[in-house]
N, CA, C and O atoms as CSV, one atom per row, in Angstrom:
chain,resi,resn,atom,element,x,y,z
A,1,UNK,N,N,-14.121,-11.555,-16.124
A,1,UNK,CA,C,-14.201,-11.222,-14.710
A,1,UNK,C,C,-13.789,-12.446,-13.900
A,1,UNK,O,O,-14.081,-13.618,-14.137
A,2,UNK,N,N,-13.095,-11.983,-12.951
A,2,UNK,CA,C,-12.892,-12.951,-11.982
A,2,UNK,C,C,-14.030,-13.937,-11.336
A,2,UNK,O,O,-15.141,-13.532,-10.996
A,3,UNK,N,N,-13.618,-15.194,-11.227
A,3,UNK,CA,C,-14.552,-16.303,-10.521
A,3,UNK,C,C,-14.255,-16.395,-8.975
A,3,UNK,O,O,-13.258,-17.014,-8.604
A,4,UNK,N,N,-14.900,-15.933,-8.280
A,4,UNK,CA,C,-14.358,-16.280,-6.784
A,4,UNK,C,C,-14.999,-16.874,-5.830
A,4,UNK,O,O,-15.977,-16.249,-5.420
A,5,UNK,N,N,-14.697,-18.265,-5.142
A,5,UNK,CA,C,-15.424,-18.892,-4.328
A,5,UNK,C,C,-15.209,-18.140,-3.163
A,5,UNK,O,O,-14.046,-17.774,-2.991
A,6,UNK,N,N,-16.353,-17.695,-2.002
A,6,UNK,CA,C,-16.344,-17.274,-0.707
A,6,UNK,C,C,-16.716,-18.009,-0.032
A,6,UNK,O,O,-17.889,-18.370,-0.133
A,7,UNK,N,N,-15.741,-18.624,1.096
A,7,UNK,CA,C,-16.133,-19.494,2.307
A,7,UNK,C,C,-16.025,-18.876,3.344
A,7,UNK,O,O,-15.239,-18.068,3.839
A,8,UNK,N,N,-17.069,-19.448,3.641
A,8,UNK,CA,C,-17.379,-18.771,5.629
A,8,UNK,C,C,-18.644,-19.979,6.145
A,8,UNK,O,O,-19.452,-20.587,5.443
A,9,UNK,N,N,-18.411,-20.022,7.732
A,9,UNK,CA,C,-19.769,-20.747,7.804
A,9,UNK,C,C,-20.944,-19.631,7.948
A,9,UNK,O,O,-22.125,-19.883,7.706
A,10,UNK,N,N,-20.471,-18.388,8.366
A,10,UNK,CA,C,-21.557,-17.340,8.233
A,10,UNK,C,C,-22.098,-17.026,6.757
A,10,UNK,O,O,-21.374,-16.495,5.915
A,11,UNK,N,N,-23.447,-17.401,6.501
A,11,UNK,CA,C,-23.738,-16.178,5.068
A,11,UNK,C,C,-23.848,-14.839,5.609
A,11,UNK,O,O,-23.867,-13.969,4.738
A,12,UNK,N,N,-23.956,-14.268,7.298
A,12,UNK,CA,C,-23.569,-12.655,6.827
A,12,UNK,C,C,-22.207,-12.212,6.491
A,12,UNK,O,O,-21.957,-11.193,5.848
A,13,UNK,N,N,-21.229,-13.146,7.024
A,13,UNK,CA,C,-19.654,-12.854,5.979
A,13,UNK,C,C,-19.857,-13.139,4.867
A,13,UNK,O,O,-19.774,-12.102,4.210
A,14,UNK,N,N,-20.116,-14.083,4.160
A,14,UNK,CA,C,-20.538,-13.928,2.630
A,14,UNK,C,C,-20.702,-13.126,1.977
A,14,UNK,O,O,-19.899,-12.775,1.112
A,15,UNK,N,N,-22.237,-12.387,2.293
A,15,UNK,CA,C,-22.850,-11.146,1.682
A,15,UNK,C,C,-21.826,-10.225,2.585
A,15,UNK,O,O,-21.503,-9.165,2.049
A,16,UNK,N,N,-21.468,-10.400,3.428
A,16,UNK,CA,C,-20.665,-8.595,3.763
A,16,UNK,C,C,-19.633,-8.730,2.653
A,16,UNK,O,O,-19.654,-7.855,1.787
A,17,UNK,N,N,-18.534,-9.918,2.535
A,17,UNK,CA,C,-17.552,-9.872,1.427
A,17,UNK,C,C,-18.224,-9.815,-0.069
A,17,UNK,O,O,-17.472,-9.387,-0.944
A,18,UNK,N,N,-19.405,-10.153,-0.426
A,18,UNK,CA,C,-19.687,-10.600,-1.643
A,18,UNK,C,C,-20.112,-8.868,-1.846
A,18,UNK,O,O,-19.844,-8.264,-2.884
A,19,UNK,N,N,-20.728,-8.303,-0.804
A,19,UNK,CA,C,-21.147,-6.640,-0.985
A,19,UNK,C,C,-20.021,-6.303,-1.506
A,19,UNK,O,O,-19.861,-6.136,-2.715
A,20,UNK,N,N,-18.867,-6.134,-0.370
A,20,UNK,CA,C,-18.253,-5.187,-0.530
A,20,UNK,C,C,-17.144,-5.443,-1.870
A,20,UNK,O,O,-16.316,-4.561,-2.096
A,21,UNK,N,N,-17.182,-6.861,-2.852
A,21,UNK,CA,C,-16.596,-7.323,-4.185
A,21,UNK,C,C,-17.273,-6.740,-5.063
A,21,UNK,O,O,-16.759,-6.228,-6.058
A,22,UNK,N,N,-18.799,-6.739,-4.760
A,22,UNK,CA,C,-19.570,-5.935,-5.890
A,22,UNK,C,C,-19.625,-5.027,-6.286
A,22,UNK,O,O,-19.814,-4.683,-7.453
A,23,UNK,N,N,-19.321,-3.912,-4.538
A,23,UNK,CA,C,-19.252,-2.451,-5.044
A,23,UNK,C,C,-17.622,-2.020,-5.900
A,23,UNK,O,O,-17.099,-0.952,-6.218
A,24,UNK,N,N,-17.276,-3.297,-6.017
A,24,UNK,CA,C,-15.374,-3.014,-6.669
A,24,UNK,C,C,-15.502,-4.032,-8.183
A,24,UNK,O,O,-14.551,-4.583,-8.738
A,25,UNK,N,N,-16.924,-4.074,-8.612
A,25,UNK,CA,C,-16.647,-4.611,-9.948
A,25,UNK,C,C,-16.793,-6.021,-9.905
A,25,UNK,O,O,-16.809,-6.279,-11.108
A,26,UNK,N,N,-16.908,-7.078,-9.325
A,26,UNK,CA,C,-16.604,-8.409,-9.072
A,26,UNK,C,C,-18.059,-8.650,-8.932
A,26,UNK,O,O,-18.710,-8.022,-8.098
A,27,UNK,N,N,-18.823,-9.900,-10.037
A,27,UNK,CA,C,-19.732,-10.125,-9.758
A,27,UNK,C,C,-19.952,-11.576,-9.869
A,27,UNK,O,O,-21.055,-12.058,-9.613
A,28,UNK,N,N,-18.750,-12.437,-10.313
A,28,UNK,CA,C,-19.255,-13.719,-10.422
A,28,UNK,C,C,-18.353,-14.578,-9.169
A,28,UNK,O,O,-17.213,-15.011,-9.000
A,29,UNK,N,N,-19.574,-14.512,-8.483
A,29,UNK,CA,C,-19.434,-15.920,-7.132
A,29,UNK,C,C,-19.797,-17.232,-6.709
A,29,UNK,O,O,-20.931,-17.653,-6.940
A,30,UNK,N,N,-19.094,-17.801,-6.214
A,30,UNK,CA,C,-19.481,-19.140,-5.712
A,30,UNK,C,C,-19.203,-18.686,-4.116
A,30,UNK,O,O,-18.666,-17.784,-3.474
A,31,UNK,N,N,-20.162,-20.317,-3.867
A,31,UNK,CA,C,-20.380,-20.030,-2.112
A,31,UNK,C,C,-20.222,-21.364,-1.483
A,31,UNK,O,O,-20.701,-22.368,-2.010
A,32,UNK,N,N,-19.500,-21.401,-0.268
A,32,UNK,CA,C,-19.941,-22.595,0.530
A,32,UNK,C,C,-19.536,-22.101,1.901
A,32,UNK,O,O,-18.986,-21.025,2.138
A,33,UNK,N,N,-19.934,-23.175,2.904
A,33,UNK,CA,C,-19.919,-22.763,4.215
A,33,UNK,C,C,-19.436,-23.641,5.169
A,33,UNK,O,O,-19.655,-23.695,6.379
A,34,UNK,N,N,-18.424,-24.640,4.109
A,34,UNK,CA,C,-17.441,-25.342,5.000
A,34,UNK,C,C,-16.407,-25.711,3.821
A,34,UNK,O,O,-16.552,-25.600,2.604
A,35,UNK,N,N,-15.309,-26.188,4.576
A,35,UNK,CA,C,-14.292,-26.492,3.864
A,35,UNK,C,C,-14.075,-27.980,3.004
A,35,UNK,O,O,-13.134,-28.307,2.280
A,36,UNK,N,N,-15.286,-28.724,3.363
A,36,UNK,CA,C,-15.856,-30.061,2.191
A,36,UNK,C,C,-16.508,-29.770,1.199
A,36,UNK,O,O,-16.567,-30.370,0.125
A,37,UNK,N,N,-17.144,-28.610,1.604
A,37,UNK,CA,C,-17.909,-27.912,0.280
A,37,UNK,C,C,-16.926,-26.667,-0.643
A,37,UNK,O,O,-17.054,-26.175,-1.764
A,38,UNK,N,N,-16.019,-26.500,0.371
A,38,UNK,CA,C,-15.128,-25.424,-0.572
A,38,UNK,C,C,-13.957,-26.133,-1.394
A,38,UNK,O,O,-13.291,-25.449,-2.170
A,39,UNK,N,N,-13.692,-27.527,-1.232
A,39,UNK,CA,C,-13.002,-28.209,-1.549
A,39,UNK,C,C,-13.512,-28.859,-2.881
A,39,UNK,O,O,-12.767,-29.298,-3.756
A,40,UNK,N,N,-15.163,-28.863,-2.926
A,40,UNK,CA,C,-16.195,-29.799,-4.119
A,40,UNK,C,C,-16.397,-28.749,-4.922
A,40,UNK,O,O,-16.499,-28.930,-6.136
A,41,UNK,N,N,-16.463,-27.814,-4.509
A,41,UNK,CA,C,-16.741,-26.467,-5.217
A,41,UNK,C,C,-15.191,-25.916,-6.099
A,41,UNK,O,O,-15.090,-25.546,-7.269
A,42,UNK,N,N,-14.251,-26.023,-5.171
A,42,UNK,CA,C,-12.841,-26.189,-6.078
A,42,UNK,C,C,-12.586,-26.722,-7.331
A,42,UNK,O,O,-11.976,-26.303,-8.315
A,43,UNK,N,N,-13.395,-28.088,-6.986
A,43,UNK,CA,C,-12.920,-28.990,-8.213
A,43,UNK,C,C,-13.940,-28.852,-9.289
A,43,UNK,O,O,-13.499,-28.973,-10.432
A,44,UNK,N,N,-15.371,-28.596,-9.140
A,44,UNK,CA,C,-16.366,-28.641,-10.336
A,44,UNK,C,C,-16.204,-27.194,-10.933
A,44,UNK,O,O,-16.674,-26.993,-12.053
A,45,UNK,N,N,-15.438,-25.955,-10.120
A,45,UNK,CA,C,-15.797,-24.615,-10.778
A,45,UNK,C,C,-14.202,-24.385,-11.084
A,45,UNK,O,O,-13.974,-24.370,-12.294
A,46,UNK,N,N,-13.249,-24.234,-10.399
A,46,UNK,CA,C,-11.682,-23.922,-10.689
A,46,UNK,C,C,-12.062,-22.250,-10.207
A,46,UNK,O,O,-12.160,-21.538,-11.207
A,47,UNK,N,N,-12.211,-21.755,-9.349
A,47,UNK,CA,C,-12.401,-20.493,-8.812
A,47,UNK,C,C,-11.265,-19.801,-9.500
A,47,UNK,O,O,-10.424,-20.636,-9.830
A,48,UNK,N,N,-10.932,-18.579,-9.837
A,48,UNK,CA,C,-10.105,-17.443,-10.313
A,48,UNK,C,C,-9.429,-17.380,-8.691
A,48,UNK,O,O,-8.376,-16.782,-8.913
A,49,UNK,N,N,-9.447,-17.578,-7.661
A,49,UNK,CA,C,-9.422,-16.711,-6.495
A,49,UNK,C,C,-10.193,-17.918,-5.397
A,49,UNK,O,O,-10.918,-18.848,-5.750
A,50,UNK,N,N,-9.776,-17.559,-3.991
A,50,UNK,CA,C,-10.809,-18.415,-3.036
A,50,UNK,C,C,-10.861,-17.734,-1.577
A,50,UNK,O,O,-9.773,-17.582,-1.021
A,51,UNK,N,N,-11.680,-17.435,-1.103
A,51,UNK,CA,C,-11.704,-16.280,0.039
A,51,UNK,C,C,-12.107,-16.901,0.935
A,51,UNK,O,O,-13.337,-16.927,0.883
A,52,UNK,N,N,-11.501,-17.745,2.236
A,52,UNK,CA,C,-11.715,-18.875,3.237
A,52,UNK,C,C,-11.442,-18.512,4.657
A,52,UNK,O,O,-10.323,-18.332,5.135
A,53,UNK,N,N,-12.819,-18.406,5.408
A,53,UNK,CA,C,-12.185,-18.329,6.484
A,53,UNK,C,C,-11.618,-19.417,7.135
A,53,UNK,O,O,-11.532,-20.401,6.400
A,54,UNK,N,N,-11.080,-19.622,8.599
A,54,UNK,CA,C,-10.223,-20.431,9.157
A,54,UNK,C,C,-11.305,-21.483,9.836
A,54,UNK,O,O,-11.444,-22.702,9.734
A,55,UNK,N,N,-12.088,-20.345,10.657
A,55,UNK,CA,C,-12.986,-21.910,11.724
A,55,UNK,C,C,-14.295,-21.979,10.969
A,55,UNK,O,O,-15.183,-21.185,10.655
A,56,UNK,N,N,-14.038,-23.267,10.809
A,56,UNK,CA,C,-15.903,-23.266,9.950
A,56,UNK,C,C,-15.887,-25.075,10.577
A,56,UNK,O,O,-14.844,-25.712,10.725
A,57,UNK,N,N,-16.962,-25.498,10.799
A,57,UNK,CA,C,-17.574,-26.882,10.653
A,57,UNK,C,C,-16.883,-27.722,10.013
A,57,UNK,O,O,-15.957,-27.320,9.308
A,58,UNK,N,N,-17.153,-28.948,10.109
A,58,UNK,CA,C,-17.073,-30.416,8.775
A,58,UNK,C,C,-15.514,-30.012,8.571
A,58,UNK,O,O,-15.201,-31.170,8.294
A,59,UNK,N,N,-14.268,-29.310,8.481
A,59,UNK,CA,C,-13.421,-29.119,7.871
A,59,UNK,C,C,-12.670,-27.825,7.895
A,59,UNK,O,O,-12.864,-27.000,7.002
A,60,UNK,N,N,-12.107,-27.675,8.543
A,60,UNK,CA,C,-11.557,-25.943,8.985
A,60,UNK,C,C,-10.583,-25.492,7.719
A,60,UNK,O,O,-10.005,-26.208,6.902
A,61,UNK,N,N,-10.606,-24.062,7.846
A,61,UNK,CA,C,-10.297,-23.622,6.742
A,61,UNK,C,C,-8.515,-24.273,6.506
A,61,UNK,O,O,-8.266,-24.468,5.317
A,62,UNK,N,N,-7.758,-24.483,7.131
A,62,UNK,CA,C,-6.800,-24.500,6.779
A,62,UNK,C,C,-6.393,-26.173,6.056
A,62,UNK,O,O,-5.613,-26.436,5.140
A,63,UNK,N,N,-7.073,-26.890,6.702
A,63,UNK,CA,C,-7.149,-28.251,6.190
A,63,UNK,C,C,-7.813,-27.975,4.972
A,63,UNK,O,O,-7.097,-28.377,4.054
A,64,UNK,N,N,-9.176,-27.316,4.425
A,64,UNK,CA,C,-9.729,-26.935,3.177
A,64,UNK,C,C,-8.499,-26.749,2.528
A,64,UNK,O,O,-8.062,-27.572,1.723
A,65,UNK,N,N,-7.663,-25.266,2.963
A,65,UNK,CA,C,-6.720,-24.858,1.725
A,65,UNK,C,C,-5.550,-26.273,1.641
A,65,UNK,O,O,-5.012,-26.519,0.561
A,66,UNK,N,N,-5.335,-26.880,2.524
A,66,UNK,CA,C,-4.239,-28.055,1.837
A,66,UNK,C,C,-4.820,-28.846,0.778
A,66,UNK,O,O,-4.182,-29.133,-0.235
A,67,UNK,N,N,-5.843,-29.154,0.954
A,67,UNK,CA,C,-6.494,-30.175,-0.160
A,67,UNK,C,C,-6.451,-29.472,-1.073
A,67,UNK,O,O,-5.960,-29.865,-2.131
A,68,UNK,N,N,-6.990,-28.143,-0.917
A,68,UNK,CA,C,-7.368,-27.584,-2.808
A,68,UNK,C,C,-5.761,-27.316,-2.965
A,68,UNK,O,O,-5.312,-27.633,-4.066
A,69,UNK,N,N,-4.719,-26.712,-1.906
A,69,UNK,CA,C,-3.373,-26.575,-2.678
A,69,UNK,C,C,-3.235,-28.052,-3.409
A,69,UNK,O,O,-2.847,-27.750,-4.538
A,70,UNK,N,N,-3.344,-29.408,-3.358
A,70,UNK,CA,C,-2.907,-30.924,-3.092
A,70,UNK,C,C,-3.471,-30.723,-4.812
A,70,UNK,O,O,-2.678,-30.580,-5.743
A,71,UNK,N,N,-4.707,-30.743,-4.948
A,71,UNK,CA,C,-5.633,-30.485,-6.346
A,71,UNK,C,C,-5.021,-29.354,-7.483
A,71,UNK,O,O,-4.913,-29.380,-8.709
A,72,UNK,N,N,-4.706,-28.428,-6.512
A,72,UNK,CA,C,-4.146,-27.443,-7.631
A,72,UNK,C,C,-2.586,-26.525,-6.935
A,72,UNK,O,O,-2.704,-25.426,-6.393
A,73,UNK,N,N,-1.821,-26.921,-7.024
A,73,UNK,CA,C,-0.578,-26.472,-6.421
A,73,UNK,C,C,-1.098,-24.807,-6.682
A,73,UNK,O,O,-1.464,-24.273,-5.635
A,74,UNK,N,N,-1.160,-24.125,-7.640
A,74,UNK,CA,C,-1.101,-22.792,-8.198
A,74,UNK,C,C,-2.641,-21.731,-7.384
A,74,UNK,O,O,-2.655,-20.510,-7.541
A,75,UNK,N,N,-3.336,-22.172,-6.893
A,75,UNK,CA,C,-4.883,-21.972,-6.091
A,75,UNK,C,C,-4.227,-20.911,-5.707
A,75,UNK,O,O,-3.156,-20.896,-5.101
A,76,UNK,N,N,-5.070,-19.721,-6.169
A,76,UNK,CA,C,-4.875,-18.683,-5.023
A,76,UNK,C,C,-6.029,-18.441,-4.283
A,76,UNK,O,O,-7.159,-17.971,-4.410
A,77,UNK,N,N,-5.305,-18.941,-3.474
A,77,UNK,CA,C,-6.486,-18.380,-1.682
A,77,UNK,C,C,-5.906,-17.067,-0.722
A,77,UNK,O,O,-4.780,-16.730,-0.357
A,78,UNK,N,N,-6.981,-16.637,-0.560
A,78,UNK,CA,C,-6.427,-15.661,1.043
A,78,UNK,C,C,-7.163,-15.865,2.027
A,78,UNK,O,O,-8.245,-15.278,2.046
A,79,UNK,N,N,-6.894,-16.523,2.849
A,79,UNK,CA,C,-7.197,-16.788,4.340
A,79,UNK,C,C,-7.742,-15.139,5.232
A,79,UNK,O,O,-7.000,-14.167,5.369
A,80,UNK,N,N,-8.964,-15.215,5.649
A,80,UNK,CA,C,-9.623,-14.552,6.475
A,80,UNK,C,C,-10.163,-15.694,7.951
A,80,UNK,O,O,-10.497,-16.831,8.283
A,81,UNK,N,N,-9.873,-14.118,8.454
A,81,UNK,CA,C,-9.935,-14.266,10.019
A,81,UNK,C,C,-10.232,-13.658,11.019
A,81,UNK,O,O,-9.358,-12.799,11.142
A,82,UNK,N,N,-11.243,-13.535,12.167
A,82,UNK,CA,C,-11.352,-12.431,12.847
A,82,UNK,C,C,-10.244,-12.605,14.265
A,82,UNK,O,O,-10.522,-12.092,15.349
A,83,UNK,N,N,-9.109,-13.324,14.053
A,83,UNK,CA,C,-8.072,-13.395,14.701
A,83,UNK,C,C,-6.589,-13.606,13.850
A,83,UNK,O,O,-6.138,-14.541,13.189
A,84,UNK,N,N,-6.149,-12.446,14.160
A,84,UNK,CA,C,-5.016,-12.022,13.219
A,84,UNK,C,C,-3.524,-12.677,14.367
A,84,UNK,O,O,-2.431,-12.116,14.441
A,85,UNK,N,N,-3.783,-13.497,14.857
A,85,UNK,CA,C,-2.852,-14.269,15.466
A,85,UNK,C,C,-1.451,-14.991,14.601
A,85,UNK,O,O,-1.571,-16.064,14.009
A,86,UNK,N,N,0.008,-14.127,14.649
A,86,UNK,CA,C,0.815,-14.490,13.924
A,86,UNK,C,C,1.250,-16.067,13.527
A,86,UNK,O,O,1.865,-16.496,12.551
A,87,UNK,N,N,0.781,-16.618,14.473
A,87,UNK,CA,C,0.975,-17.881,14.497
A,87,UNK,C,C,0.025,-18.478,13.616
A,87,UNK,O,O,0.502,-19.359,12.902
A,88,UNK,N,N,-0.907,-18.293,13.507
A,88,UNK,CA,C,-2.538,-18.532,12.846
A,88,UNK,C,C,-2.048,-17.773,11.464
A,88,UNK,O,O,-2.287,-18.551,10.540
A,89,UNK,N,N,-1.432,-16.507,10.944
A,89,UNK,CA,C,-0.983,-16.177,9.584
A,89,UNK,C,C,-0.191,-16.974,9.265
A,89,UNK,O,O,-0.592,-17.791,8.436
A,90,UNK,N,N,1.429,-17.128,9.812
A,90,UNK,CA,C,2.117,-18.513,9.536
A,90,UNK,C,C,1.865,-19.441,9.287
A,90,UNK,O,O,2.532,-20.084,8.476
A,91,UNK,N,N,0.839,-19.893,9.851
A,91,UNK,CA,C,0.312,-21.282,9.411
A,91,UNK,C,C,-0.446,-20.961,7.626
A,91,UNK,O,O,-0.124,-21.425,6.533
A,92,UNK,N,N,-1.040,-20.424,7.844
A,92,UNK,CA,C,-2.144,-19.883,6.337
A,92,UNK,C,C,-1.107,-19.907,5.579
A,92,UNK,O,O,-1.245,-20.543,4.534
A,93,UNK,N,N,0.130,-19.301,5.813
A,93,UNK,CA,C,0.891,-18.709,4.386
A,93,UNK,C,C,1.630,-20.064,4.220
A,93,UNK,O,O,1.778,-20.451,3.061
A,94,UNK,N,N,2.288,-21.118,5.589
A,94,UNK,CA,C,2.875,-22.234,5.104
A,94,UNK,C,C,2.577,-23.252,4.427
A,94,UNK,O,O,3.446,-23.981,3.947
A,95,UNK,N,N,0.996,-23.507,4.247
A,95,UNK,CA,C,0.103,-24.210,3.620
A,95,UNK,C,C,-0.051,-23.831,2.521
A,95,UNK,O,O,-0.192,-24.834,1.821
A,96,UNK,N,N,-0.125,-22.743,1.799
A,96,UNK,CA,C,-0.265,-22.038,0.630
A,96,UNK,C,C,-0.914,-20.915,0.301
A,96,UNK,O,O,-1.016,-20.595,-0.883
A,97,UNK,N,N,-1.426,-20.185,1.273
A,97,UNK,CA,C,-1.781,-19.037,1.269
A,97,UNK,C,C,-1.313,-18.558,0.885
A,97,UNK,O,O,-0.174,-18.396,1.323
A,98,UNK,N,N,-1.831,-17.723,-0.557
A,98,UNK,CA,C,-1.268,-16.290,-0.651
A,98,UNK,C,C,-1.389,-14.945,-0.039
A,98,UNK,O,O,-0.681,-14.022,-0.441
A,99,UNK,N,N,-2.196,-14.799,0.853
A,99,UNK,CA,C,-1.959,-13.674,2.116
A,99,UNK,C,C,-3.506,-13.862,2.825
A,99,UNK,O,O,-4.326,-14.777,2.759
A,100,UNK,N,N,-3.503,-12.618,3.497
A,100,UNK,CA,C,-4.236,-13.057,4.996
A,100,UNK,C,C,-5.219,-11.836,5.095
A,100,UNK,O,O,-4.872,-10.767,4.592
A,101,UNK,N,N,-6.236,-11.936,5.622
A,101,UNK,CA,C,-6.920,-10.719,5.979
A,101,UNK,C,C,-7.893,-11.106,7.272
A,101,UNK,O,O,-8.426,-12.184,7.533
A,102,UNK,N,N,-7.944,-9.560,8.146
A,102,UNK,CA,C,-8.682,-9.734,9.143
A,102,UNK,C,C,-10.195,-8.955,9.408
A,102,UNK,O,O,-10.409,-7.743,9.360
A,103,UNK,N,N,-10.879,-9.733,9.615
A,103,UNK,CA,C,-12.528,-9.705,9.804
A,103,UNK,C,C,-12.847,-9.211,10.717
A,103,UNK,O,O,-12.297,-9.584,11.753
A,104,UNK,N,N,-13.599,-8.432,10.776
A,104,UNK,CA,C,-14.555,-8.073,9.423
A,104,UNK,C,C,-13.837,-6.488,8.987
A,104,UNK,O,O,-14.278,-5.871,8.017
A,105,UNK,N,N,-13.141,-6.156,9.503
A,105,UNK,CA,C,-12.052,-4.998,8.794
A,105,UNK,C,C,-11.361,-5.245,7.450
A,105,UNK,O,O,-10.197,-5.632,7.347
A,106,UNK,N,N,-12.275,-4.958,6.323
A,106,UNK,CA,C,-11.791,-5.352,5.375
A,106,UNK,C,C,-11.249,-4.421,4.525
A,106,UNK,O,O,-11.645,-4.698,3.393
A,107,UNK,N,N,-10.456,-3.343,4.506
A,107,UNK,CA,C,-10.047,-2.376,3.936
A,107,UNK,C,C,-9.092,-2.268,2.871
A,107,UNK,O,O,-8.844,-1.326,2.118
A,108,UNK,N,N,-8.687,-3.227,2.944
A,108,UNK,CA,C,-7.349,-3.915,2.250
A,108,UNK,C,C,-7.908,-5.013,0.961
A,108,UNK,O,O,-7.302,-5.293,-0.073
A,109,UNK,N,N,-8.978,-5.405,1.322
A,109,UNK,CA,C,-9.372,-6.559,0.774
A,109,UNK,C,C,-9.553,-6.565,-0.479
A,109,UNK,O,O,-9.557,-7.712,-0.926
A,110,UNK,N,N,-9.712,-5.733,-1.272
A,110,UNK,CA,C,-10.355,-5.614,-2.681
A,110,UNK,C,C,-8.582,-5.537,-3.507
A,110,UNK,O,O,-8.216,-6.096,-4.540
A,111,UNK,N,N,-7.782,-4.623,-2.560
A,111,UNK,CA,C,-6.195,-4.708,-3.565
A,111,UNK,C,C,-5.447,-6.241,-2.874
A,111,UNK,O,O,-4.497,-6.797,-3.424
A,112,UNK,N,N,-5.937,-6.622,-1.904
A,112,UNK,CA,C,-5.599,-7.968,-2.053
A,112,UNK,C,C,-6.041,-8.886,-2.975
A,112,UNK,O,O,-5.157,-9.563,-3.502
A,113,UNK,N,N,-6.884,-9.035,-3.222
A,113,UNK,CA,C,-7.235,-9.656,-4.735
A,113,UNK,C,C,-6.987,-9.291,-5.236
A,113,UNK,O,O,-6.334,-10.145,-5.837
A,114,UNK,N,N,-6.851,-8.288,-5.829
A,114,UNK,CA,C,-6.403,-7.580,-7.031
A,114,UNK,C,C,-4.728,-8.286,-7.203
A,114,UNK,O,O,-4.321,-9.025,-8.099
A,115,UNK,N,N,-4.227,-7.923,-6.392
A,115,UNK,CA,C,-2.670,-8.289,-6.222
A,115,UNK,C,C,-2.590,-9.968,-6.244
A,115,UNK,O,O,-1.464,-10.192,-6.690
A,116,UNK,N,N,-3.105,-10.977,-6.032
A,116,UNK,CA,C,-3.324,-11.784,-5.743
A,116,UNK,C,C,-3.944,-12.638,-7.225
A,116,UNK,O,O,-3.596,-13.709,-7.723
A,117,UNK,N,N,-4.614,-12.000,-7.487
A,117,UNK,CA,C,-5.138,-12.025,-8.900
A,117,UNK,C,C,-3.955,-11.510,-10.370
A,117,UNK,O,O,-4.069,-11.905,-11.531
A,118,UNK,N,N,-2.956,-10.614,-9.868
A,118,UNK,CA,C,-1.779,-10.360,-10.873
A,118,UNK,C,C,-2.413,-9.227,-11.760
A,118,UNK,O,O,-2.123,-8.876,-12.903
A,119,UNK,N,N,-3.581,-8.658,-10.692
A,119,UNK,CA,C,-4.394,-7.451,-11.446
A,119,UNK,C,C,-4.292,-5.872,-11.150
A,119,UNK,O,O,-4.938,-4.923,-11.596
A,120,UNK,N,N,-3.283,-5.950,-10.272
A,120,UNK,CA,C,-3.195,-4.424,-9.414
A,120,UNK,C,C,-2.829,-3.394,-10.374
A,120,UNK,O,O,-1.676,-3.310,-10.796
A,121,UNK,N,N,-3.576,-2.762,-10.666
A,121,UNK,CA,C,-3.542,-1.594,-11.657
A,121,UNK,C,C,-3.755,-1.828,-13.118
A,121,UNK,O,O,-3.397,-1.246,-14.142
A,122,UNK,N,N,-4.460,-2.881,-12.849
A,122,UNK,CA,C,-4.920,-3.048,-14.320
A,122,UNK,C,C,-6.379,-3.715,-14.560
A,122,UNK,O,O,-7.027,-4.127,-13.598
A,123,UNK,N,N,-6.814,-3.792,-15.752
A,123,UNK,CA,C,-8.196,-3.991,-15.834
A,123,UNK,C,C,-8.495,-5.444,-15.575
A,123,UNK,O,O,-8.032,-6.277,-16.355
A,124,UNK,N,N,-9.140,-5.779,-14.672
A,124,UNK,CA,C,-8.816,-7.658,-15.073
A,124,UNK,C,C,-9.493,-7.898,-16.210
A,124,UNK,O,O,-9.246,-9.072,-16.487
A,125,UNK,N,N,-10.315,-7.374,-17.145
A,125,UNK,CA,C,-10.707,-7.836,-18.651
A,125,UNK,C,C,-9.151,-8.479,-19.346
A,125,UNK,O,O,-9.125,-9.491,-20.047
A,126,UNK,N,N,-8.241,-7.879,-19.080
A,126,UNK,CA,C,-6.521,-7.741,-19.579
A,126,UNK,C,C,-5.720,-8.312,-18.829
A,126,UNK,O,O,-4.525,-8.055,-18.977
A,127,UNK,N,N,-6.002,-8.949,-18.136
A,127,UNK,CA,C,-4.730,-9.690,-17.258
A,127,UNK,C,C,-4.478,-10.866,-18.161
A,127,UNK,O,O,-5.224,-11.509,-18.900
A,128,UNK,N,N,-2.867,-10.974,-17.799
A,128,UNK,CA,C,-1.879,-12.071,-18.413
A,128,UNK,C,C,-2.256,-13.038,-17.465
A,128,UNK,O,O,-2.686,-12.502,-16.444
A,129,UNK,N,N,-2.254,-14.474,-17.421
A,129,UNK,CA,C,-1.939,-15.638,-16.823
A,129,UNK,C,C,-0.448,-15.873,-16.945
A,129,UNK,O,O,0.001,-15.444,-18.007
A,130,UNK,N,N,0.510,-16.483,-16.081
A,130,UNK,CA,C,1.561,-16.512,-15.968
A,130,UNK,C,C,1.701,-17.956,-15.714
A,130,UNK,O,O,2.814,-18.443,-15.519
C-alpha cells in the first residue's frame, strides 16, 4: 500500500483528506502541518506520494515542494489549494508538481493519486516502479 505524507496546517484538512483516502483503500499515513516538517518527514519516511497544501506557516507549500524536489528529483507531490488561481497551478507544476487539486472539492482526488502513483486501473498491491 501506498505511503502518503498529508500536509496542511489544518488537521481538519488532514482528517477530511485522510477520510476520504481511507474510504478508497489507503491506510498508511504520515502527517505534518508545515512545510519544515513535511520536508523532515520526506527524508526519515520517503512517502509513496505527498499531498501539500500551498499556505501553511514556518515554510509554504511551494518552497516545501522545492526542497523535497532538491532531495528527491522523482517526489511525487500534488499541490492542494482552496485557490485554484492559474498562476498559483503554474507555479506548483514549475517546481515539480505533479498536478493540482482544489479544496476542499475533492472529487478528483483519489484518481489523482492513483494516476500519479502509475496505479490507475490497477491494484496498487501490483504496480511497476519505473
Amino acid at each position: 500500500m501506498a505511503k502518503i505524507l498529508l500536509v496542511d496546517d489544518s488537521l481538519f484538512m488532514r482528517n477530511l483528506l485522510k477520510q476520504l483516502l481511507l474510504e478508497n483503500d489507503f491506510d498508511d499515513f504520515l502527517e505534518a502541518e508545515d512545510g519544515l516538517k513535511a520536508i523532515e518527514m520526506y527524508k526519515l519516511y520517503s512517502p509513496d506520494i505527498v499531498l501539500m497544501d500551498f499556505t501553511m506557516s514556518m515554510l509554504d507549500g511551494i518552497d516545501a515542494l522545492k526542497e523535497i524536489i532538491k532531495i528527491d528529483p522523482k517526489a511525487k507531490v500534488i499541490m492542494c489549494s482552496a485557490i485554484g488561481h492559474h498562476n498559483l497551478v503554474n507555479s506548483a507544476i514549475e517546481s515539480g508538481a505533479r498536478d493540482f487539486v482544489i479544496k476542499p472539492f475533492f472529487d478528483n482526488l483519489v484518481e489523482k493519486v492513483n494516476k500519479v502513483l502509475g496505479t490507475l486501473n490497477c491494484p496498487l498491491s501490483s504496480r511497476q516502479w519505473k
